[in-house]
N, C-alpha and C positions, 0 to 999 in steps of 0.2 A: 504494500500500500504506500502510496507517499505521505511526506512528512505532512502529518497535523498542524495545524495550527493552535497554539499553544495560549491558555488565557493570559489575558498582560494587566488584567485591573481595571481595564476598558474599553468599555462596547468597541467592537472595531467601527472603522467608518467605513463607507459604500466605497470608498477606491480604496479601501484596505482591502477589501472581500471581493470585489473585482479583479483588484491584482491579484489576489490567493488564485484564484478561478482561472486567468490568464496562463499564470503560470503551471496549474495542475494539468492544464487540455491544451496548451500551444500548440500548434502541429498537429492535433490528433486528432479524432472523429471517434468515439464511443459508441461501442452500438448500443442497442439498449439494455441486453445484458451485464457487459460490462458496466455499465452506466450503476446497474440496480446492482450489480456485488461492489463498485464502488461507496453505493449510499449504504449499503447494508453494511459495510467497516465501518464507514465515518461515522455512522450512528450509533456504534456502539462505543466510538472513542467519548462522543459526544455526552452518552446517557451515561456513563462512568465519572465523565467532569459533573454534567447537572448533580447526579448520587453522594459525590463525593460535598456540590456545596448545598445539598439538603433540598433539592430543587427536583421532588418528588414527581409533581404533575409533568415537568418539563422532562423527565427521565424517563419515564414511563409513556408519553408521547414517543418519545426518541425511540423507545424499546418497540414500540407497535409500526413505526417505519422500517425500522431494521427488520422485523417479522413482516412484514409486507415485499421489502427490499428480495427476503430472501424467497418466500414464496414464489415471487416472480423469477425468481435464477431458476427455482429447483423447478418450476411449469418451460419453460424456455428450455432447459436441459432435456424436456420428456421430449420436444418437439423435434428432437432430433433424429 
């Protein structure tokens, strides 16, 4: 997976999180699979930071995209 993005104490800004974005898909084209096992890491890095700062609702959101993310891999994988 690539490097996370790492909490710094503040909300990033919209060209913090566009440049993350730029630099994670430069050159590249995702298909959709790829796309849904990428979301499916990042939401579990994600719902690990929410858990750890007590941010329950926003975890557990996090955890039902990852279950979503992955469902869609493991339906994609049957279609093959």
């Amino acid at each position: 997976m690539t490097k996370a993005l790492r909490p710094s104490g503040k909300a990033p800004s919209a060209k913090d999180v566009s440049g993350a974005e730029d630099s994670v898909h430069s050159g590249s084209s995702m298909n959709p699979l790829e796309t849904a096992q990428y979301v499916a890491e990042f939401s579990a890095e994600l719902s690990y930071f929410a858990r750890k700062a007590n941010l329950d609702l926003l975890a557990y959101l996090l955890d039902m995209a990852r279950l979503e993310a992955i469902r869609t891999v493991q339906s994609g994988d049957k279609d093959d």
